[in-house]
One Martini backbone bead per residue (centre of mass of N, CA, C, O) as a GRO file, in nm:
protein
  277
    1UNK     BB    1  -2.172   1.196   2.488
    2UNK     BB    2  -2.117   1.045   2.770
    3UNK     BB    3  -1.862   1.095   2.960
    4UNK     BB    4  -1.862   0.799   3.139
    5UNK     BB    5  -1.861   0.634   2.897
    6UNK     BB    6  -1.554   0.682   2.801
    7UNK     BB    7  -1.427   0.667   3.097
    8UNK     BB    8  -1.399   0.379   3.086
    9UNK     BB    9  -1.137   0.375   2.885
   10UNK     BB   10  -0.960   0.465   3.146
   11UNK     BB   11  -0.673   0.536   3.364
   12UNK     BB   12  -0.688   0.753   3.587
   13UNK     BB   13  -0.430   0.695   3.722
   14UNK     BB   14  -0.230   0.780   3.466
   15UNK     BB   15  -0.248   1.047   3.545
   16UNK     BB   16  -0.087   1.245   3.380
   17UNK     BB   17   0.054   1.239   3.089
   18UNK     BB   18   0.328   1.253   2.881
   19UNK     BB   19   0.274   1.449   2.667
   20UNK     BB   20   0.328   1.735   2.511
   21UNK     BB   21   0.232   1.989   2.420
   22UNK     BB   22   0.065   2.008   2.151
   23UNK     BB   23   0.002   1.726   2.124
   24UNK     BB   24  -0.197   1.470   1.906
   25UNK     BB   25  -0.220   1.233   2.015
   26UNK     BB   26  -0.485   1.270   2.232
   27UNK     BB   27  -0.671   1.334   1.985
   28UNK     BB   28  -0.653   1.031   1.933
   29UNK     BB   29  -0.749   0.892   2.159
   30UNK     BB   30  -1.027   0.990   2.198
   31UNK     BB   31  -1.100   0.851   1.912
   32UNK     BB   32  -1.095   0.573   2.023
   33UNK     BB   33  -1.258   0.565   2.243
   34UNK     BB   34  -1.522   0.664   2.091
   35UNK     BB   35  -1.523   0.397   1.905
   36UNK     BB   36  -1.551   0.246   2.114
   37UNK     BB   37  -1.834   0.330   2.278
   38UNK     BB   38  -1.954   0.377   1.979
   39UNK     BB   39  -1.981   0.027   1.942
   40UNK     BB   40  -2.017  -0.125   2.229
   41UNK     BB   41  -1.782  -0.204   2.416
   42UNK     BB   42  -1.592  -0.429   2.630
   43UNK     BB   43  -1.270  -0.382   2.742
   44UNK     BB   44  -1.266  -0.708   2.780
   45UNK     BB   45  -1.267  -0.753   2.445
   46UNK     BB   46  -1.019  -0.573   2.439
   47UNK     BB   47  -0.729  -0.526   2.273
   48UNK     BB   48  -0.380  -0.334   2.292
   49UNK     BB   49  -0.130  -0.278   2.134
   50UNK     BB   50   0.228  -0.197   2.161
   51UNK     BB   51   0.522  -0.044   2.144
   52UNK     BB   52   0.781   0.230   2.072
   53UNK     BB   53   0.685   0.495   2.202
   54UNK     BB   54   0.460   0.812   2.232
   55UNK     BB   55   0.216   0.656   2.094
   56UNK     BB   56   0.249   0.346   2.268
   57UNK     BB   57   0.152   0.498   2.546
   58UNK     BB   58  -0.185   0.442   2.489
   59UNK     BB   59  -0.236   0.193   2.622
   60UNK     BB   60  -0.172   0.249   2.963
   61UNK     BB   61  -0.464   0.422   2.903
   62UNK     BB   62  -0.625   0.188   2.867
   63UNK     BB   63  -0.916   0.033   2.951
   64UNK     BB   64  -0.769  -0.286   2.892
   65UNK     BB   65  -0.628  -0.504   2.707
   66UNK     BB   66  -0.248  -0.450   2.751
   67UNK     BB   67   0.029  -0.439   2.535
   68UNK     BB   68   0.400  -0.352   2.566
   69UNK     BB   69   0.618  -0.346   2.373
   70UNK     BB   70   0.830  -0.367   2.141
   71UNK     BB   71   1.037  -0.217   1.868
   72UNK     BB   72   0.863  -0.322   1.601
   73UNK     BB   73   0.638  -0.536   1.782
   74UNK     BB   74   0.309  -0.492   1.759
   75UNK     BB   75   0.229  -0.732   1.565
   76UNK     BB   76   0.332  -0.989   1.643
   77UNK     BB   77   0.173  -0.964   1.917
   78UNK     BB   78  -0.113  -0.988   1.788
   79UNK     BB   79  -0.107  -1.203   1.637
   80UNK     BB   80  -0.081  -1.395   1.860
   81UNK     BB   81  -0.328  -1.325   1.996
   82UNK     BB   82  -0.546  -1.357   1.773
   83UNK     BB   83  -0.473  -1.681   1.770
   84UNK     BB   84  -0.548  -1.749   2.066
   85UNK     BB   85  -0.785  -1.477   2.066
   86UNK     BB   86  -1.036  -1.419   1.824
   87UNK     BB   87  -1.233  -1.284   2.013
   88UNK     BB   88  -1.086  -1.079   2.011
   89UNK     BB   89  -1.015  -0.694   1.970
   90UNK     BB   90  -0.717  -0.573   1.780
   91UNK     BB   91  -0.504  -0.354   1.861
   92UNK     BB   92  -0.273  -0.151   1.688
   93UNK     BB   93  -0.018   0.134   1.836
   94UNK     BB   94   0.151   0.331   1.611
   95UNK     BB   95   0.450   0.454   1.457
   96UNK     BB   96   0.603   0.521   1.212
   97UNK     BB   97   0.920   0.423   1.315
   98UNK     BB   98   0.779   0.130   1.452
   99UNK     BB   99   0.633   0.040   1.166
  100UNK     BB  100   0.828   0.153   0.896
  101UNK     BB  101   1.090   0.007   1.018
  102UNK     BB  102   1.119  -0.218   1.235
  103UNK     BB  103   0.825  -0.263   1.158
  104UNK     BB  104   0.801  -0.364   0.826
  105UNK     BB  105   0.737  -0.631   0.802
  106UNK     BB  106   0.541  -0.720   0.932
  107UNK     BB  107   0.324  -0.501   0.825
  108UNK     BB  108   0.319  -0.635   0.544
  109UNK     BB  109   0.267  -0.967   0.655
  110UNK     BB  110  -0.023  -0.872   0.781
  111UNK     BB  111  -0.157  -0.807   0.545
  112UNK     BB  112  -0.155  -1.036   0.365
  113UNK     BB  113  -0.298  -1.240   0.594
  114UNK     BB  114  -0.542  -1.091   0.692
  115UNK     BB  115  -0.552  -1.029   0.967
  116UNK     BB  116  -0.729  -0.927   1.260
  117UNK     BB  117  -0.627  -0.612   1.213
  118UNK     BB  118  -0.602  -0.322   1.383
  119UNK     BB  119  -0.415  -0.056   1.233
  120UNK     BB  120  -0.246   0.237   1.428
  121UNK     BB  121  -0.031   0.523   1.299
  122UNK     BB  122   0.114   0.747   1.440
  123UNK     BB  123   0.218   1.060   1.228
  124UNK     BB  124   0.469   1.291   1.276
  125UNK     BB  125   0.776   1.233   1.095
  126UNK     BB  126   0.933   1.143   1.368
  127UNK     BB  127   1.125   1.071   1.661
  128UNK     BB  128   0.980   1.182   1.958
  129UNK     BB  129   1.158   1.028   2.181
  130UNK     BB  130   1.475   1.000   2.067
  131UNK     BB  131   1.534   1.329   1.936
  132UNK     BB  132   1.453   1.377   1.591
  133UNK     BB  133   1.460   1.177   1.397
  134UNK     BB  134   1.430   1.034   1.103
  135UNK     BB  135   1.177   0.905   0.928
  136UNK     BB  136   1.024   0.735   0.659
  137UNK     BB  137   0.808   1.010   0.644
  138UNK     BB  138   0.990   1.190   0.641
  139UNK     BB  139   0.957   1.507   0.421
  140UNK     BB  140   1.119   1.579   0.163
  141UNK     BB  141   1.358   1.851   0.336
  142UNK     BB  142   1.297   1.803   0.578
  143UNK     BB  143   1.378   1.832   0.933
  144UNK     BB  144   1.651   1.686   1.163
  145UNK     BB  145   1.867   1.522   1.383
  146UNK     BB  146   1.961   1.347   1.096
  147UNK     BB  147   1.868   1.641   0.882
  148UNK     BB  148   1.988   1.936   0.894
  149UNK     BB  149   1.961   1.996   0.561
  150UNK     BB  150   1.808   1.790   0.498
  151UNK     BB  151   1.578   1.534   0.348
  152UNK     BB  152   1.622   1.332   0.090
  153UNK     BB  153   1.443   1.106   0.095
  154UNK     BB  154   1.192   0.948   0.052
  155UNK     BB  155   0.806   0.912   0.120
  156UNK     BB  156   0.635   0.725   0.247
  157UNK     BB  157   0.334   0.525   0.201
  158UNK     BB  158   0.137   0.379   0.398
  159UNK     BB  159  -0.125   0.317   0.236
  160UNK     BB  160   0.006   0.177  -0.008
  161UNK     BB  161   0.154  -0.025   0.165
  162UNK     BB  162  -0.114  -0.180   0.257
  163UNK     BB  163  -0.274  -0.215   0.017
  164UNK     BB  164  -0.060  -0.372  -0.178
  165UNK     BB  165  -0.070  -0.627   0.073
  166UNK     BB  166  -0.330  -0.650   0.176
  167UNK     BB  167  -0.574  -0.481   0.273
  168UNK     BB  168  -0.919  -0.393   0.346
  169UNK     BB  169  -0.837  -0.134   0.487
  170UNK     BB  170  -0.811   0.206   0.431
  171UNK     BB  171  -0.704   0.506   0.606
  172UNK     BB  172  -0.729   0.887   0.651
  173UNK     BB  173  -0.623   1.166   0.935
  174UNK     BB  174  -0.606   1.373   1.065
  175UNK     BB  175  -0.604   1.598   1.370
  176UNK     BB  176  -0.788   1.800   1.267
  177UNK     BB  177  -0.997   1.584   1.146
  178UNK     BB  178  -1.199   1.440   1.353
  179UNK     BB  179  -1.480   1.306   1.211
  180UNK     BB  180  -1.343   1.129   1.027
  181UNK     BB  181  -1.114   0.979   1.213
  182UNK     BB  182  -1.358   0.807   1.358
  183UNK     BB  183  -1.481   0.675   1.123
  184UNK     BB  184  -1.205   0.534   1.031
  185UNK     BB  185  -1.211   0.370   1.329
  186UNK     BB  186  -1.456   0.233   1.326
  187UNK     BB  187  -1.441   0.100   1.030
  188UNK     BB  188  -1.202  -0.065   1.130
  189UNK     BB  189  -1.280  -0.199   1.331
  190UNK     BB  190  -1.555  -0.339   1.161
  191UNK     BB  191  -1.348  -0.524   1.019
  192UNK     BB  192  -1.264  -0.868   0.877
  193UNK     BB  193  -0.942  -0.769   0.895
  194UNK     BB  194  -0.692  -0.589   0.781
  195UNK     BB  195  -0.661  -0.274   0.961
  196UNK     BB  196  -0.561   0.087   0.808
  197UNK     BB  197  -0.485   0.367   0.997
  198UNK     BB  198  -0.374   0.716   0.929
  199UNK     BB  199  -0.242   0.921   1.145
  200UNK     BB  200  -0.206   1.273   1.188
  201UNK     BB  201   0.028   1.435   1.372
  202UNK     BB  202   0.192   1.666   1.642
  203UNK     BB  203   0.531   1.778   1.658
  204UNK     BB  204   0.646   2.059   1.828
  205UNK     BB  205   0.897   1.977   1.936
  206UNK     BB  206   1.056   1.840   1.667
  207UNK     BB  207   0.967   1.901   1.399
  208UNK     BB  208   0.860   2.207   1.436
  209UNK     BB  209   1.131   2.332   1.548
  210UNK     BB  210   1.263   2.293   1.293
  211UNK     BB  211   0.999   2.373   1.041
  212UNK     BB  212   0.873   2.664   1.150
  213UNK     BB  213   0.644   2.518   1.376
  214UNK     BB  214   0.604   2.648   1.695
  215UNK     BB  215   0.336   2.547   1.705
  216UNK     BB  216   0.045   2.395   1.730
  217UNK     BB  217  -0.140   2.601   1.561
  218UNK     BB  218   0.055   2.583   1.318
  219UNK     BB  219   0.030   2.289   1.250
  220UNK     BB  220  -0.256   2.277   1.221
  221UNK     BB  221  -0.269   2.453   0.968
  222UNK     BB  222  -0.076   2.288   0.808
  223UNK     BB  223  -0.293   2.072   0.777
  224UNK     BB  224  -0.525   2.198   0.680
  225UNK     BB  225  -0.394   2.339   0.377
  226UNK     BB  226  -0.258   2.013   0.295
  227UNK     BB  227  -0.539   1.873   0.269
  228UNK     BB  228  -0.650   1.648   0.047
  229UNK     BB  229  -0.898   1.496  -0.099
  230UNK     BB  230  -0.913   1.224  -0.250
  231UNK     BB  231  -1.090   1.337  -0.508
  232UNK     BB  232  -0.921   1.563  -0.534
  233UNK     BB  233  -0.659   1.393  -0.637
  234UNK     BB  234  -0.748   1.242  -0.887
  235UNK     BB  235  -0.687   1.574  -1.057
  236UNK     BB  236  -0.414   1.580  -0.954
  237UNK     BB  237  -0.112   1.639  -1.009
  238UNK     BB  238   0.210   1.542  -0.876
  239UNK     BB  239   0.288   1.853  -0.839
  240UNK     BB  240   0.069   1.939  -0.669
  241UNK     BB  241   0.098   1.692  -0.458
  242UNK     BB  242   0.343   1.838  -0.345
  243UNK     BB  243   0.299   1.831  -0.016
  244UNK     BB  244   0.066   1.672   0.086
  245UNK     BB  245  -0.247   1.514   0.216
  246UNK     BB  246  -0.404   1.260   0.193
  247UNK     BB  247  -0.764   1.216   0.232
  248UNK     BB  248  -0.914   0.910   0.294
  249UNK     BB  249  -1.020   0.674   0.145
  250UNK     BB  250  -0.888   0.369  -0.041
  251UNK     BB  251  -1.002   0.091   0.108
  252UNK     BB  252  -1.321  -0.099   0.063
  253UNK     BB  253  -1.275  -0.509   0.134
  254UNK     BB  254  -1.323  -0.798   0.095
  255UNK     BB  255  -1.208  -1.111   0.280
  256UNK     BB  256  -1.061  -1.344   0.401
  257UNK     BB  257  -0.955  -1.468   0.688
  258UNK     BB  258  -0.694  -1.595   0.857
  259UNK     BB  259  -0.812  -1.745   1.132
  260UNK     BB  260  -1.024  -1.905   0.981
  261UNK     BB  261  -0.829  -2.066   0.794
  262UNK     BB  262  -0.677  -2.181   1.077
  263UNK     BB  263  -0.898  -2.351   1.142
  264UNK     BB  264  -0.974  -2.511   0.915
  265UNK     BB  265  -0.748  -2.652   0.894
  266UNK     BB  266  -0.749  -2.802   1.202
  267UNK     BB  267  -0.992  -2.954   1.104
  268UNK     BB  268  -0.844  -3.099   0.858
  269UNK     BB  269  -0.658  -3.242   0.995
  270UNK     BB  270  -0.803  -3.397   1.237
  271UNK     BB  271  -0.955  -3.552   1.010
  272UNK     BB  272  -0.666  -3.720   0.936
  273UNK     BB  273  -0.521  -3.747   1.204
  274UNK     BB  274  -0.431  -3.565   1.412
  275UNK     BB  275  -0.393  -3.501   1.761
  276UNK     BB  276  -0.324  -3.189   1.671
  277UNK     BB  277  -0.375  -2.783   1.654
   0.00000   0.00000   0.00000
């Protein structure tokens, strides 16, 4: 792929960016510029709302329609959006803890109204940007810093959680398989209604140096070992997948879009005498 063709969705203005050495995001956004290049978006018809957190400064950096809400209201600002212009191209870049937790009820009621909105969410485990907090998906044992002896809690699974509530496309991939990663941010891409992709990502600042993973390079291998594909965890027991990562497509299925239903409404009004809709 030419270099200058991916180039032209960043604002190389904005660099050097915030992350990190050895965070996971910038090869997260790289994956999504490059899903934006080989599908020939336009940048001007494309949106990325983002909220609060390490990885949703990835808006500020991509050259398209950018707006950075605030913490865990960027499907909120998403909806508001693609009611207003369906059609632009709308993506939600969110953080575990910007989605799953103040912004847990939006995400599973964009999911239910299937509305048209690729939603991603880089899963790092932890609130990295503002001081090392557990967050929904950190892994029951694992340590932060409001969780000094080990996270009790229980681990979110925000695909189950996706699917549940009625996304059309669901899919995982970490920042270790690369070319999975892009592939499932394609096909959500392309997808007529509410697709998620969860990327797992690195956070060698906070996670790992609590949890014994001190480099980079560390977390790479952690996530090769422990990542089993969905195929081969449908024969494995609940003990075996205990602490694993299951990667790949959970659902991809067909639904009416929202934006489509609430034009037919409106057209459905107008007949009726309506003044406006």
């Amino acid at each position: 792929m030419p270099r200058e063709s991916v180039m032209r969705f960043l604002r190389l203005g904005l660099f050097p960016h915030i992350f990190c050495a050895g965070c996971g995001h910038g090869i997260a956004l790289h994956a999504i510029i490059r899903a934006f290049d080989s599908l020939g978006y336009d940048p001007k018809d494309i949106m990325v709302v983002s909220g609060i957190g390490c990885s949703s400064r990835i808006s500020g950096y991509i050259n398209a329609n950018t707006l950075h809400t605030t913490h865990g209201r960027a499907l909120a600002f998403a909806t508001g959006v693609k009611l207003a212009k369906p059609s632009l191209k709308v993506v939600a870049v969110m953080g575990d803890g910007d989605c799953a937790a103040i912004g847990g009820n939006h995400f599973i009621h964009a999911a239910r109204r299937n509305i048209d909105i690729t939603a991603i969410v880089l899963n790092n485990y932890i609130y990295g940007m503002t001081g090392g907090q557990a967050s929904p998906t950190t892994p029951h044992g694992a340590k932060g810093s409001t969780a000094p002896y080990g996270f009790i809690e229980r681990q979110f699974d925000l695909c189950n959680l996706a699917g549940a509530a009625g996304a059309v496309y669901v899919a995982r991939a970490t920042v270790f398989h690369i070319p999975q990663m892009e592939k499932f941010v394609k096909k959500a891409l392309e997808k007529k209604g509410f697709s998620f992709v969860e990327i797992v990502s690195i956070c060698p600042t906070q996670f790992g140096r609590r949890n014994r993973l001190r480099s980079p390079v560390d977390m790479m291998n952690w996530l090769k070992d422990n990542s089993v594909p969905v195929s081969k965890a449908k024969e494995m027991s609940q003990e075996d997948l205990e602490g694993k990562i299951v990667i790949g497509e959970f659902i991809d299925k067909e639904m009416i879009e929202y934006t489509e239903l609430y034009r037919e409404l409106c057209k459905a009004a107008l007949r009726e005498g309506a003044s406006e809709c």
